[in-house]
C-alpha positions in Angstrom: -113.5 -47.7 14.2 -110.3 -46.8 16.1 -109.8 -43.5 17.1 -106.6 -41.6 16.9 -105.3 -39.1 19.1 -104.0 -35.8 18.8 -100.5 -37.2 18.9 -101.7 -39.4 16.5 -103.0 -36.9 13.7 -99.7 -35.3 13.8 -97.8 -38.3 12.6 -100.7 -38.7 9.7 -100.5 -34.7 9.1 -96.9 -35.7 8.4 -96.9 -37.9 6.4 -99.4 -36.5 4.1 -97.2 -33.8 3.6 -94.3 -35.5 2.9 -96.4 -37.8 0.1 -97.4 -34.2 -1.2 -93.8 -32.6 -1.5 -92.6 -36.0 -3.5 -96.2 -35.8 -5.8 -95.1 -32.5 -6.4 -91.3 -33.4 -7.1 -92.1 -35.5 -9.3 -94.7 -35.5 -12.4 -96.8 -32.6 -11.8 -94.6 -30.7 -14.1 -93.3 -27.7 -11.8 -89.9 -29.5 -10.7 -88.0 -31.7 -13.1 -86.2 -34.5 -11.2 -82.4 -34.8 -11.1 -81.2 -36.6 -14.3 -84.0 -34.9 -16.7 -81.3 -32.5 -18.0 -79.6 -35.4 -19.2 -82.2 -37.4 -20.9 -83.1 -33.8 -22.9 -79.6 -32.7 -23.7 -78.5 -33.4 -27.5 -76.0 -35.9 -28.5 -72.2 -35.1 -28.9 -71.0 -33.5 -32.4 -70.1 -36.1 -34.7 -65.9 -35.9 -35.5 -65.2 -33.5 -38.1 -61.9 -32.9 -40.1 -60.3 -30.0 -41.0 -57.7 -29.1 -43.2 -55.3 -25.7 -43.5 -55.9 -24.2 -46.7 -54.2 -25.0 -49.9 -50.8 -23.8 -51.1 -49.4 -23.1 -54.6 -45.5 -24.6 -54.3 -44.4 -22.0 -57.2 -42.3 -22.5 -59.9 -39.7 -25.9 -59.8 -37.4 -27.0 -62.6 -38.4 -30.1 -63.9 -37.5 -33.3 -62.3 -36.3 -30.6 -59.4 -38.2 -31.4 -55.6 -39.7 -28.1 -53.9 -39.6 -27.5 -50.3 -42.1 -29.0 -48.3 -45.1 -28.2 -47.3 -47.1 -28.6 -44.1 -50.7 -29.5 -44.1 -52.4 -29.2 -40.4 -55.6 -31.5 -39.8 -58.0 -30.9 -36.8 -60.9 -32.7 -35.5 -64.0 -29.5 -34.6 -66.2 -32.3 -33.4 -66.6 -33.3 -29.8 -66.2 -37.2 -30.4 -63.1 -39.0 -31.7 -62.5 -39.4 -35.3 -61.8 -43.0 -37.2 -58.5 -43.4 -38.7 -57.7 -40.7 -41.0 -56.6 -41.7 -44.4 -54.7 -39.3 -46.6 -54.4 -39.2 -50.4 -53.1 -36.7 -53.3 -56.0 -37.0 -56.4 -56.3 -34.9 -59.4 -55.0 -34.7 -63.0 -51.7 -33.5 -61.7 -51.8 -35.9 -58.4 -48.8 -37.7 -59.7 -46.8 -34.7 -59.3 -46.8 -34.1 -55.4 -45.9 -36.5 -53.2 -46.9 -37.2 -49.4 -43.8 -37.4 -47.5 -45.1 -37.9 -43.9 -48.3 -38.6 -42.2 -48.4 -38.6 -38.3 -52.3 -38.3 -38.4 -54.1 -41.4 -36.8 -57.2 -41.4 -34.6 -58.2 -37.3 -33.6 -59.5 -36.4 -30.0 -62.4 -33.4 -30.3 -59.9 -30.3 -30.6 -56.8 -32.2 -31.5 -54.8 -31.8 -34.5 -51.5 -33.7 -36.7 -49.5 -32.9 -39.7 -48.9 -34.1 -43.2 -46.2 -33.1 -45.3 -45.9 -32.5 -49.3 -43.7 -31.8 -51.8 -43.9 -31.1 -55.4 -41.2 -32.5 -58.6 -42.8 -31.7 -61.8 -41.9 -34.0 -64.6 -42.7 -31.4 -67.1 -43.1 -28.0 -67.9 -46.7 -26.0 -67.4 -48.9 -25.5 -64.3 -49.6 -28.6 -62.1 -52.9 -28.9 -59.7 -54.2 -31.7 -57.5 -55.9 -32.2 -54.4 -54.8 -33.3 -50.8 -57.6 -35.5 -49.2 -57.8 -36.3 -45.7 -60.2 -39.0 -44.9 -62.2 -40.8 -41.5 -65.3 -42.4 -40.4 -66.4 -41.2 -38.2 -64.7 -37.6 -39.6 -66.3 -37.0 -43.0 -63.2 -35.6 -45.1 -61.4 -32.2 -46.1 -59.8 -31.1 -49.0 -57.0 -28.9 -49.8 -55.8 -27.2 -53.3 -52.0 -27.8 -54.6 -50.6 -26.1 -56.8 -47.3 -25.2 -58.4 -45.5 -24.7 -61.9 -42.7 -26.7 -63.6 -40.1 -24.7 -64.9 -38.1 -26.5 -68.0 -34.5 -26.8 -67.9 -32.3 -24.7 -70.1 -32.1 -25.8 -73.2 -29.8 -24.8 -76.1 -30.6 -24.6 -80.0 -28.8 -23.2 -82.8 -29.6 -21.8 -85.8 -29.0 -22.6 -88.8 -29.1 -25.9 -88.6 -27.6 -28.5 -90.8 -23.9 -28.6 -92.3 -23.3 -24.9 -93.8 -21.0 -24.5 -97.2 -18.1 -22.4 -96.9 -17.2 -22.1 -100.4 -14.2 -23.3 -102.6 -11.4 -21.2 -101.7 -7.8 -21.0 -102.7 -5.0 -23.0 -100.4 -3.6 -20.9 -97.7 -6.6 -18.0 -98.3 -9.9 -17.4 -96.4 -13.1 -17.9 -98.0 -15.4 -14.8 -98.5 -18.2 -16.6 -97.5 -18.6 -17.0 -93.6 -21.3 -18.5 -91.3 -22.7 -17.0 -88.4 -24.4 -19.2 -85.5 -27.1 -17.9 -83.4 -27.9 -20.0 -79.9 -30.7 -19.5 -78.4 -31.5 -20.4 -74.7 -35.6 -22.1 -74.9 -35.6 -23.3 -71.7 -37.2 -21.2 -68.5 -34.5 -21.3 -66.5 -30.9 -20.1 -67.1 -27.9 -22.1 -68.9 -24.7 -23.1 -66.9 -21.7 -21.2 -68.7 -21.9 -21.9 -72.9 -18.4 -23.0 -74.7 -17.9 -23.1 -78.3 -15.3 -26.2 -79.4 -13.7 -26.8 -82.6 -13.4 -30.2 -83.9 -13.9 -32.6 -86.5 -11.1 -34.0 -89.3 -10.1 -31.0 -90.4 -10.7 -28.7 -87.5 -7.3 -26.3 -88.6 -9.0 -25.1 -91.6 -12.2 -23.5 -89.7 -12.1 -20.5 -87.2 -14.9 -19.3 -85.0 -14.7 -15.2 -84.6 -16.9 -12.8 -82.6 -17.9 -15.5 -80.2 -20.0 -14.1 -77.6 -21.2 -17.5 -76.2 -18.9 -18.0 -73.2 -21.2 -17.1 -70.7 -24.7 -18.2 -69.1 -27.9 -17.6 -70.9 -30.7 -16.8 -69.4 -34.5 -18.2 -70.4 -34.9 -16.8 -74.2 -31.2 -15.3 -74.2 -28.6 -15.7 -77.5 -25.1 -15.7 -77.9 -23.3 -16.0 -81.4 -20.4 -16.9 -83.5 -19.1 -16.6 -86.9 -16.8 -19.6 -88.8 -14.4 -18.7 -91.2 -12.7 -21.5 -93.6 -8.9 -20.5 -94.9 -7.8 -24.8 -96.4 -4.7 -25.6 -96.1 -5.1 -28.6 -98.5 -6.8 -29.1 -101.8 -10.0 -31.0 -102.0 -12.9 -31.3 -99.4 -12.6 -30.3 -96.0 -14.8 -30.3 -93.0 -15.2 -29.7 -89.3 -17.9 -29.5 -86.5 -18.2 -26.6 -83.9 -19.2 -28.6 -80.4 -21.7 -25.7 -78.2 -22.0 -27.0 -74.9 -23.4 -26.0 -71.4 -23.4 -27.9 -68.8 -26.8 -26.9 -67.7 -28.4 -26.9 -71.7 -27.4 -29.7 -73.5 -25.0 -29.7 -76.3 -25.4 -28.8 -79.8 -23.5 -28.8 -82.8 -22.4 -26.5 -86.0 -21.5 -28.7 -88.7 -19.5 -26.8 -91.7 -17.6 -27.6 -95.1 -15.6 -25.9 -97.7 -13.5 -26.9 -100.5 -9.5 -26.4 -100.8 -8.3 -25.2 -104.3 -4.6 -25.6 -106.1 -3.6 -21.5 -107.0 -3.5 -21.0 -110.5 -0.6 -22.8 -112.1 0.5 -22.2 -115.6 2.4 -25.4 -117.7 3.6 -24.9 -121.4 4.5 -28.1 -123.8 6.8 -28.6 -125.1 8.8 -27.1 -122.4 12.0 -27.2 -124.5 12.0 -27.0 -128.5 14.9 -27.6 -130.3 15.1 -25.8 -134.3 18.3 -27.3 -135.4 20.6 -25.6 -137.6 18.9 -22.8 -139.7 20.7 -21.0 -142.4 21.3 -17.0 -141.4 18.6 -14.8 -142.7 16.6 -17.6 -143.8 14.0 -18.7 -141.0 12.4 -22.0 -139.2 9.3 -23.9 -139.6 6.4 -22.5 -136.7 6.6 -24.5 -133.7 3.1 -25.0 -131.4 3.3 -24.0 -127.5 0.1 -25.0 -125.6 0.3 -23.2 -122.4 -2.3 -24.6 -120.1 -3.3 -23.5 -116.4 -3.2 -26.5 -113.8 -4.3 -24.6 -110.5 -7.8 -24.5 -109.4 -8.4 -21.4 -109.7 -8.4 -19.2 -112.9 -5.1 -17.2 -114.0 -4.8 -13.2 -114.2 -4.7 -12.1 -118.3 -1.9 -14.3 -119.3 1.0 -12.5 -121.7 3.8 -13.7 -123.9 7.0 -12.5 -124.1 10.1 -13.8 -126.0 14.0 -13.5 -125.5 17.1 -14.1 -128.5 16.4 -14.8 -131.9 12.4 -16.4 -131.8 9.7 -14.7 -133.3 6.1 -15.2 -132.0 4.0 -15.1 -134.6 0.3 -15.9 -133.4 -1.3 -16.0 -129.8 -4.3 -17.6 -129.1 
């Protein structure tokens, strides 16, 4: 066996100790190498959407477009997200509408913006959903809501053509007709007007017209038609309500002219001839008859000269 020298056992005592400090760097437990932190450490969070909360849009008038709204998606994860998808369901998705989408592919922390609006087709309360959807990204949800207002609306009452009566030529009728219109929209009427017209619009006359202004939701206005003919026989005419904000409805009325009372006597002229003095003629028949349309006050009989009435009946 070969000996070593002093000199020698240093070099071994050396070595030995270096072998020991890398035994001891390594799998005995105490020291963890360099890249163990990594191969312990957990993955990345998964991408995960985010959505601002949900908004009610108020009350719109139908077939009206709210303002819009602004919708703000984020990414809380600490990878990328896929492309995100955006949609409106719900019963009442039909009524909002997305109007931009600048959302893509989210970095961890980043964030883009979709924009809604809301145009009710009808009256009532309106409620969807806005979904934003990515894989990887999961999906969000947001509530919309809002309310469609309906437009005003006139109606009149009573409806149908309305009988003024029989009245005598060139005098008003006692009977009248009074209109009521009613506003049964939820929003306010433009400015109401109340036009005669029809064939014999002369003859008809609206009074205490308060309808010339704007109704508001469940507000009235009314008018009252008076019928004076200025012609026998049947007359008509149609009161036109209008707004131009509230439709237009109508007031349909009749009446009925009459003659004035009229009286006629046959024979209008009745000769007696000669008639010898003190000695008297044979009775001669007047039939007085009334050819007006309307009946005569008590009628009386009078006579003039030498006649003699000697019945009345």
């Amino acid at each position: 066996m070969r000996k070593l020298g002093i000199g020698n056992l240093g070099r071994v005592g050396a070595l030995a100790l270096s072998i020991a400090t890398m035994v001891g760097c390594g799998d005995n437990g105490v020291t963890p190498p360099p890249d163990a932190a990594d191969i312990d450490a957990p993955p990345p969070a998964p991408a995960q959407l985010t959505l601002t909360a949900g908004t009610n849009f108020g009350s719109v008038v139908v077939n009206q477009t709210s303002a819009v709204m602004t919708f703000t998606v984020g990414n809380s994860g600490a990878t990328a997200s896929g492309t995100i998808a955006a949609s409106v369901i719900g019963s009442g998705a039909s009524q909002f509408t997305i109007e931009s989408n600048n959302c893509g592919v989210l970095n961890p922390g980043a964030n883009c913006q979709i924009t809604v609006d809301f145009t009710p087709t009808s009256g009532g309360a309106k409620t969807a959903s806005l979904t934003v959807t990515a894989n990887p990204g999961s999906t969000a949800t947001a509530s919309l809501d809002g309310t469609g207002r309906t437009n005003g609306n006139l109606t009149i009452s009573p409806t149908g053509s309305q009988n003024l009566g029989s009245s005598v030529v060139g005098t008003a009728s006692p009977t009248t007709a009074t209109f009521v219109v009613t506003n049964n929209g939820q929003t306010a009427t433009s400015a109401v007007s109340v036009t005669p017209g029809g064939t014999n619009q002369s003859d008809f006359s609206a009074s205490a017209n308060t309808c010339t202004a704007a109704l508001p939701a469940g507000g009235t206005c009314s008018f009252t038609v008076t019928f004076t003919p200025s012609a026998v026989g049947a007359r008509s005419a149609l009161f036109d309500v209008a707004a131009a904000v509230g439709g237009n409805i109508s007031a349909p009325v009749t009446g009925t002219g009459l003659a004035p009372a009229q009286l006629d006597i046959t024979p209008s002229l009745q000769p007696y001839g000669s008639i010898v003095i003190g000695s008297s003629s044979n009775d001669v028949t007047f039939t007085v008859r009334n050819t007006g349309g309307v009946a005569t006050s008590a009628v009386t009989v009078s006579q003039t000269g030498q006649t003699r009435v000697t019945s009345s009946a």
